[in-house]
N, C-alpha and C positions, 0 to 999 in steps of 0.2 A: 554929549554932542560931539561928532566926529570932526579934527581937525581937518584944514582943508589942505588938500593935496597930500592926504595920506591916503596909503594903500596896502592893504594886505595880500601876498601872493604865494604860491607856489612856492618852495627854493628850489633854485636846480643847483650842477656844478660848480657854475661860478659864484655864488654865494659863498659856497664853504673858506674860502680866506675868510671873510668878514666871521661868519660862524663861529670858526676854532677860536677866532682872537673872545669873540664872547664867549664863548663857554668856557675858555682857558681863564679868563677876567672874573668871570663866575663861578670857579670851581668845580665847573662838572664835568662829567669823566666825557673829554674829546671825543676816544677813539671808538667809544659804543656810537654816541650821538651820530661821530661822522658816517658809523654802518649805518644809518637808519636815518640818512638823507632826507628821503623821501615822506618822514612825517613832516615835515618841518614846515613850517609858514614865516615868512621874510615879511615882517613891518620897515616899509619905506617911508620915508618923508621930503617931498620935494623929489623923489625920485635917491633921494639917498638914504642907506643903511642906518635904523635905529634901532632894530628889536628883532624878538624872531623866537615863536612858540611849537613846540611838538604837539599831535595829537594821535593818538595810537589807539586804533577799532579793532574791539577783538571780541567775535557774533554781536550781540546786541549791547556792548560796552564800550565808552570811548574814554580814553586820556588823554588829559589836558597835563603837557607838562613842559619842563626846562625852559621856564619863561625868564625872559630875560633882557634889558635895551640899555643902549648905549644913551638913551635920550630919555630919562622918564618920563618928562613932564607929555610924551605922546600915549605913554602905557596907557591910561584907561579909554582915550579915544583909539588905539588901537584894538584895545580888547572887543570893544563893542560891536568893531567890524570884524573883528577874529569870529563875535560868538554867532553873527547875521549869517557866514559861512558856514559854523559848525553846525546852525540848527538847518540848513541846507544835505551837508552831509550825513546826520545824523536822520534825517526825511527817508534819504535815497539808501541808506544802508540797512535802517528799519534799528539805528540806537535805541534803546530805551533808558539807558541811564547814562550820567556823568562821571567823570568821578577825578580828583583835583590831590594833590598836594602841595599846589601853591595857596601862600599867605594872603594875599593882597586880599583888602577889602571888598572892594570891585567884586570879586567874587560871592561874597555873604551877599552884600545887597544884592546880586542877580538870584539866589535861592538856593546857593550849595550850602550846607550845613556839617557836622562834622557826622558821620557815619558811624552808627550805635554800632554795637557789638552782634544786633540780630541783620542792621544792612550790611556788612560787614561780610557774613556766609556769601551775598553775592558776587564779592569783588571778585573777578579770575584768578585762577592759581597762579595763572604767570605774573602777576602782578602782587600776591602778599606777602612777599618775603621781601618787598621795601621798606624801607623803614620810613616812620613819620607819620601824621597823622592826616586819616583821609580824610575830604568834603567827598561829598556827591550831592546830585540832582538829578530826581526821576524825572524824564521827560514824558515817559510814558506809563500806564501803570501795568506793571507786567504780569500780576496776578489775571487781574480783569483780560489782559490782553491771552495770555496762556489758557484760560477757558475759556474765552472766546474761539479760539484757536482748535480746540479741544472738541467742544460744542458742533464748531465748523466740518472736521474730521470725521466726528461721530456721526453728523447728519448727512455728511460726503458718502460715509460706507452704509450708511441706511439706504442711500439713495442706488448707491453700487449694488447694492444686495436684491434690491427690488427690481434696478433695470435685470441684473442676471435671471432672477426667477422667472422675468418677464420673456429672456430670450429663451432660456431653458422650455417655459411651456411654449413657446410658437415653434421650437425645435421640436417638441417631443410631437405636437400638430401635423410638425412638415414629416415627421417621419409615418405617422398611421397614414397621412394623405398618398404618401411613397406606398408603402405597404398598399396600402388597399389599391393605387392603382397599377402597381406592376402586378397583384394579382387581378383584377381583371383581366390587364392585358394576357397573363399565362392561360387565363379560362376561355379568353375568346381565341388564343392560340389554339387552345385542345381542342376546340367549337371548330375551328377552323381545318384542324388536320383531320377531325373526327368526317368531317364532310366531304374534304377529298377525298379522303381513304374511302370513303362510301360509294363517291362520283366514280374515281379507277374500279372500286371492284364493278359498278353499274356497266361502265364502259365497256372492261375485259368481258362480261359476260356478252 
C-alpha cells in the first residue's frame, strides 16, 4: 500500500545535488549515473528528497537499476508506484521483459526470479558484461509474440502479392483495351483517308 503523499517523478537538473550525494553514499560510480540523468526517477516524500531509481530501454528490454533512498522505510511503497509507471512505459515502448540486479525482496514477490543460463542469451550485449546476478520478468511472451509477428508479415506479403497480381492483370486488361482501341482508331483513319483520297480523285475528274 502506497504511502501517502509520496510521489514518483521524473529527475531533472536540479535533482542531481540530492543524487550525487546518494549515489556517492551508495557507492556507485557518480559520473556514469550523472551522464544518464535522464533515466532516473526521484522518490519524493512530502514533497521531499528520499530515494531515486534508473531504468534503461533498450528495443524490447528494460533495466531496473541503482536503487537506492535516504528513507527506507518509503522503498517498497515507493517501488509499487515506481513499477504502476514502469508497466505504463513498458505498454508504450512494446518492453517485453525486465530484468534487475537489485536484491530487495519486493522484487521476488512481484515475479522477478533469477535468470537461468538459457534466459540469460536474451540479456543485451550492452548489458552482460556486469557483473552480478540477474532477475528478470517476462511481461510479455516473446516467442508467441515474434510469430505472431512473423505470421502477420507472412500474411502481410501474401496479401501484397495478390493485391500486385491483381493490379498487374487489370494493367495488362488496360493495355490490349489501349491496343485494340488505337487500332481501331488507325483503321478508321485509313477508312477515312481511303475515302477522301477517293472523294478528290471523284472531284478532280
Amino acid at each position: 500500500m502506497t504511502s501517502p503523499g509520496l510521489n514518483v517523478r521524473r529527475a531533472t537538473v536540479d535533482d542531481l545535488p540530492a543524487l550525487k550525494t546518494l549515489w556517492q553514499n551508495a557507492s556507485l560510480p557518480t559520473e556514469d549515473l550523472e551522464s544518464r540523468l535522464t533515466e532516473f526517477y526521484v522518490v519524493e516524500a512530502q514533497g521531499e528528497f528520499v530515494g531515486a531509481l534508473g531504468l534503461q530501454v533498450l528495443r524490447q528490454h528494460a533495466w531496473l537499476h541503482s536503487e537506492d533512498y535516504t528513507d527506507f522505510s518509503h522503498a517498497d511503497a515507493a517501488r509499487e508506484l515506481f513499477w504502476e509507471r514502469l508497466g505504463k512505459i513498458a505498454a508504450n515502448l512494446g518492453v517485453f521483459r525486465v530484468w534487475t540486479q537489485e536484491g530487495s525482496p519486493f522484487w521476488s514477490r512481484l515475479g522477478f526470479h533469477p535468470a537461468n543460463a538459457e534466459t540469460l542469451t536474451r540479456l543485451p550485449e550492452e548489458w552482460k558484461a556486469r557483473e552480478g546476478r540477474w532477475l528478470t520478468l517476462e511481461l510479455k511472451n516473446e516467442e508467441v509474440i515474434s510469430r505472431a509477428l512473423q505470421d502477420q508479415f507472412a500474411g502481410f506479403m501474401d496479401g501484397e502479392k495478390q493485391q500486385t497480381a491483381r493490379v498487374a492483370d487489370k494493367a495488362r486488361t488496360l493495355r490490349r483495351l489501349l491496343t485494340l482501341f488505337f487500332l481501331a482508331i488507325f483503321v478508321l483513319c485509313l477508312v477515312v483517308a481511303f475515302y477522301l483520297a477517293r472523294r478528290q480523285g471523284l472531284i478532280g475528274r
